[in-house]
C-alpha positions as CSV (number, residue, x, y, z in Angstrom):
1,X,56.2,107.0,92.6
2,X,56.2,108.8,89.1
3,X,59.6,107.6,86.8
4,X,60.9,109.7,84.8
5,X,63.7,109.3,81.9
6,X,66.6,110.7,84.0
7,X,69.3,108.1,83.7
8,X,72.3,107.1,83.8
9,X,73.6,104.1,82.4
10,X,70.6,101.8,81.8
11,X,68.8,102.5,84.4
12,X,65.5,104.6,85.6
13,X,64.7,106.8,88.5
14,X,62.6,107.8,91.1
15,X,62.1,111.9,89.5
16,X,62.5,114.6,92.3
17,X,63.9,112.6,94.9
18,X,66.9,114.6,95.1
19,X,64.6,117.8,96.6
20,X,63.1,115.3,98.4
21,X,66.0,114.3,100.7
22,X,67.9,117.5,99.9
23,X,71.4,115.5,98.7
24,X,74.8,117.7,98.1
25,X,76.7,118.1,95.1
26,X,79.2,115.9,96.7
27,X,78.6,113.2,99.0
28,X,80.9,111.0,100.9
29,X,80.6,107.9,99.4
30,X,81.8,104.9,102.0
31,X,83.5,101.7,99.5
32,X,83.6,99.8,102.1
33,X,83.7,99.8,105.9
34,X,87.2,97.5,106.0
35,X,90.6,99.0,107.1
36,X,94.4,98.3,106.7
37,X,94.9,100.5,109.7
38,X,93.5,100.4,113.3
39,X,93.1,104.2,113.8
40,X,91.7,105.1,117.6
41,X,89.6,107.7,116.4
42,X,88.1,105.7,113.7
43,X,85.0,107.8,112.3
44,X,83.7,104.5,110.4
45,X,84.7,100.8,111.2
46,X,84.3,97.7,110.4
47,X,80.9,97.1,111.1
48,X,80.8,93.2,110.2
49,X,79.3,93.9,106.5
50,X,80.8,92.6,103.0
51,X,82.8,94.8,100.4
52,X,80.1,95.8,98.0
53,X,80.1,94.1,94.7
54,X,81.5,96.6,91.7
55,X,77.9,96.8,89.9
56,X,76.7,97.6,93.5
57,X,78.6,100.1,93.8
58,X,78.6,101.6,89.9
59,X,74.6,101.1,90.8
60,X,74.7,103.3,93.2
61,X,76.9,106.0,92.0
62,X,74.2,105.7,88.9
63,X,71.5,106.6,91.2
64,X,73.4,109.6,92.6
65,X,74.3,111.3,89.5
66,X,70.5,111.0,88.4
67,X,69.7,112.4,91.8
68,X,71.6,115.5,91.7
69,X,74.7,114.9,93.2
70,X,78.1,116.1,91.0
71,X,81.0,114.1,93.0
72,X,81.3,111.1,94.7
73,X,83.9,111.6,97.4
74,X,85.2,107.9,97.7
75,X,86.3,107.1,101.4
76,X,86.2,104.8,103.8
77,X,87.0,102.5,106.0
78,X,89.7,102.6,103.5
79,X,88.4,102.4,99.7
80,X,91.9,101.8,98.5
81,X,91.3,98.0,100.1
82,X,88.8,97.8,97.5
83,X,90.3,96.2,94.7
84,X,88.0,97.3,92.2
85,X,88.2,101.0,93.0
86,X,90.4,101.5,90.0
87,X,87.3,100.5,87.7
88,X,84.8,102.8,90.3
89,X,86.7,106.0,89.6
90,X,87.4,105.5,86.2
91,X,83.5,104.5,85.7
92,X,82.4,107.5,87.8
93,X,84.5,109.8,85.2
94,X,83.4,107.9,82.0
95,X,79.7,108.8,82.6
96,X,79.8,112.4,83.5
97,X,80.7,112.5,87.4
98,X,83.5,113.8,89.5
99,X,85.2,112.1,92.0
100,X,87.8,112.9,95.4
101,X,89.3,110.0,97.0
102,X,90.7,110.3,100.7
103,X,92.9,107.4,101.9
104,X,95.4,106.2,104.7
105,X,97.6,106.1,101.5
106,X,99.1,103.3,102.8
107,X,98.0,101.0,99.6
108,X,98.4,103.1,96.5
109,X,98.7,101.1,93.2
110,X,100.0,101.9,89.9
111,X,96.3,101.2,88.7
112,X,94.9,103.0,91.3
113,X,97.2,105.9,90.1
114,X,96.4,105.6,86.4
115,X,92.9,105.5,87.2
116,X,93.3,108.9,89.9
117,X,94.7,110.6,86.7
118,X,92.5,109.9,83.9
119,X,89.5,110.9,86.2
120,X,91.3,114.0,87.5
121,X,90.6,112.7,91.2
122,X,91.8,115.0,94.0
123,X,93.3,113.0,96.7
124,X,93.5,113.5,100.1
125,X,95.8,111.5,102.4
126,X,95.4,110.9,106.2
127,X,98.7,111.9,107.6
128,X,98.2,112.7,111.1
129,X,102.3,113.7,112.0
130,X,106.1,113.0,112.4
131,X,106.7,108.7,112.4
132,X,106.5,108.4,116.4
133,X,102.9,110.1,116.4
134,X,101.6,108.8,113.2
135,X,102.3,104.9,113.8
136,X,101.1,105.5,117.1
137,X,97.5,106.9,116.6
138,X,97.6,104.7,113.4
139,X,98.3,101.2,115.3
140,X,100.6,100.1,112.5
141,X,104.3,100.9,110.8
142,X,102.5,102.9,108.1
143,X,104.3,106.5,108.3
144,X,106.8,105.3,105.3
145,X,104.5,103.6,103.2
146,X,101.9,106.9,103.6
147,X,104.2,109.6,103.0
148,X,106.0,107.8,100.2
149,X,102.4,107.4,98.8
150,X,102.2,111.1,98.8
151,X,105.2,111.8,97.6
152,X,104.3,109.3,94.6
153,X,100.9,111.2,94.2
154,X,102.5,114.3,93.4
155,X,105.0,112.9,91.4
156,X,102.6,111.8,88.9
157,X,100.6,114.9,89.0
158,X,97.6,114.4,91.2
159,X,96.6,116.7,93.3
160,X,97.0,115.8,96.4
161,X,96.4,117.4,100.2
162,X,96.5,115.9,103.6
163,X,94.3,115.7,106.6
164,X,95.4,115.5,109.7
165,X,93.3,114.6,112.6
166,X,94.4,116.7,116.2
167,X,93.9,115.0,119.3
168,X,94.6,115.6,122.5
169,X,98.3,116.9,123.8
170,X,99.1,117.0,120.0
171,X,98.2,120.4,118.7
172,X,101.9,120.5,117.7
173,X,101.3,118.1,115.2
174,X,100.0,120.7,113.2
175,X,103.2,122.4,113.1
176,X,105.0,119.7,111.3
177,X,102.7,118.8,108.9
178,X,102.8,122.6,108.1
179,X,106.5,122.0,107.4
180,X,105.7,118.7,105.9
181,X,103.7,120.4,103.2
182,X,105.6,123.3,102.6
183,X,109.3,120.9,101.5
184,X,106.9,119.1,99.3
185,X,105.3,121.9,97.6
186,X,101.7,121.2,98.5
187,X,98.9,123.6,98.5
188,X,96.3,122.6,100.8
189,X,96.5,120.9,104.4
190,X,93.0,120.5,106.7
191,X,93.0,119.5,110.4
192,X,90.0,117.3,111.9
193,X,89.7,118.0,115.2
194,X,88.9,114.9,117.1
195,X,85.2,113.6,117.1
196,X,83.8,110.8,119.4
197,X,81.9,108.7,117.2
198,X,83.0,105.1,116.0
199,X,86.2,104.2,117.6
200,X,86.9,107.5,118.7
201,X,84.1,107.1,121.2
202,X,85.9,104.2,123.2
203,X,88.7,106.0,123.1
204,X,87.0,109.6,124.4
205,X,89.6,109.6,127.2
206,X,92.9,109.3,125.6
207,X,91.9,111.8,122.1
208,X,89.1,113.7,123.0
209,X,90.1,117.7,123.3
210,X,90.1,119.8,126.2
211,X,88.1,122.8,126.5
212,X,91.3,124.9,125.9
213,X,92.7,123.2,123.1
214,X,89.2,123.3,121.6
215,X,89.5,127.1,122.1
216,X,93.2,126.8,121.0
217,X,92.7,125.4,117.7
218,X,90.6,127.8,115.7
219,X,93.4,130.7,116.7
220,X,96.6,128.2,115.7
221,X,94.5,128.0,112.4
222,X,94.2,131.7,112.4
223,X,97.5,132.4,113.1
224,X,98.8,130.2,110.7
225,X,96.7,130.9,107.6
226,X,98.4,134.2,108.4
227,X,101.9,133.8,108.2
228,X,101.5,131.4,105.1
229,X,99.3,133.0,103.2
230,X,99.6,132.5,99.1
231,X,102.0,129.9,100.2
232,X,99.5,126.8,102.1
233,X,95.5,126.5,102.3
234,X,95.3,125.5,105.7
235,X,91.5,124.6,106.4
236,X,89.9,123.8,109.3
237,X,87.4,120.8,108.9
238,X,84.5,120.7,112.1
239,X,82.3,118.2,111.3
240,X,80.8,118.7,114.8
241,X,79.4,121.6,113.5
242,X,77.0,120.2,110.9
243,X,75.8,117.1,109.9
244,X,77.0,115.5,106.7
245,X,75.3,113.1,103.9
246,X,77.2,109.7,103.8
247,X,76.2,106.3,101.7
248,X,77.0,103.0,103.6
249,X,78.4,100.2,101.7
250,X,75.3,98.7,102.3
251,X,73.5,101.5,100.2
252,X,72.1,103.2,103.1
253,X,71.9,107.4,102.8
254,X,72.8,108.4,106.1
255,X,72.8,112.1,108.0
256,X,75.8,111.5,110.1
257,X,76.2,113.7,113.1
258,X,79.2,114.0,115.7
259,X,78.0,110.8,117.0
260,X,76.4,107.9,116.3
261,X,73.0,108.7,118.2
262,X,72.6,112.0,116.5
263,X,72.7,110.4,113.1
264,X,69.4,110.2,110.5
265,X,68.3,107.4,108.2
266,X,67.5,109.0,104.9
267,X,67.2,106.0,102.2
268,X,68.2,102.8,100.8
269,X,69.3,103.0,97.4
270,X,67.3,100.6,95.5
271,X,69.7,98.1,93.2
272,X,69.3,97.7,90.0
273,X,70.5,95.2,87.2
274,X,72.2,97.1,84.7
């Protein structure tokens, strides 16, 4: 395979491989597969691999900035569990990229907060409704720690949204995080309807969305964009709608469908000592 002198770091790539396996400008970029939550709907557990070393994962975003992509949107599992995430994003800005982080916001550090604002990171925090509903579908005490974490986020001048997965019997939810997002003077809110991959797809029976609500949702989104527009970007996020580009903590490029049978194995990013 011809190399060519596009680098980053001190390291060489493959040239063209970006058109090759047609990668976005930003790709969700899994730190690691481990959680500090037990959600039901889980997109991505635990999948009985190791966090990735730091200069694996600095390796890879290397590869993907030489490969086309812009911004490396840091998730999960849940990346904040990652103790070296600090140094990721602050790397990721220092040669050239952009990042987003989205997290459970239910660890949220001073460093990791230093290191959100001297990259400019946008954050978005899973916050998925009033206490009662959000330690529920979250299996832990976390609504305190999570909405303090936002609050903290804003404080110190991050942006910061939420997401809010809907499941089913809970389209209500999306009133109160409305609310929620108005009395602390954020801009942007996205719901997730439910999808039946990882967890979620054990627990089809309890979250999965009825044909009406699945109707339902798309107008309550409609409806609300309405009544506050200029005042909330309310987005709805259907990721059963298109497949999306995700690296694995392993280093695996993955096209991730609804479910797990509908994904595609695109590459292994090659390591290499920097």
């Amino acid at each position: 395979m011809n190399i060519q002198a596009n680098s980053y770091g001190s390291a060489r790539y493959p040239a063209s491989l970006a058109s090759k396996l047609d990668l976005p400008l930003m790709i969700c970029f899994r730190v690691t597969r481990f959680c500090n939550a037990r959600c039901g709907f889980c997109l991505a557990p635990p999948d009985g691999g190791n966090h990735p070393k730091i200069s694996e994962l600095k390796n890879r975003v290397d590869w993907l900035l030489a490969n086309g992509v812009k911004t490396m949107h840091f998730c999960g599992g849940e990346p904040t569990i990652h103790h070296q995430l600090p140094e990721l994003i602050s790397y990721t800005k220092m040669i050239g990229g952009k990042s987003k982080l989205t997290t459970n916001g239910i660890l949220v550090s001073d460093e990791l907060i230093h290191a959100l604002k001297f990259a400019q990171t946008e954050v978005k925090v899973s916050l998925h409704g009033n206490e009662i509903h959000h330690n529920n579908i979250v299996g832990k005490n976390a609504f305190h720690s999570t909405s303090e974490s936002i609050l903290r986020l804003i404080r110190n001048g991050i942006r910061t949204s939420v997401q809010t997965t809907i499941v089913h019997n809970h389209l209500d939810a999306m009133d109160w995080i409305i609310q929620f997002c108005l009395e602390n003077s954020m801009k942007k809110v996205s719901f997730l309807p439910f999808i039946p991959r990882g967890y979620g797809l054990e627990n089809r029976s309890l979250y999965d969305l009825s044909l009406a609500e699945q109707r339902m949702l798309p107008e309550l989104i409609k409806q609300n964009r309405r009544e506050y527009m200029n005042r909330l970007d309310i987005r709805l996020l259907n990721f059963n709608s298109r497949p999306i580009h995700v690296v694995e903590p392993d280093g695996r490029i993955v096209l991730e469908g609804a479910t797990e049978a509908r994904d595609t194995y695109l590459y292994q990013i090659p390591n290499v000592s920097l």
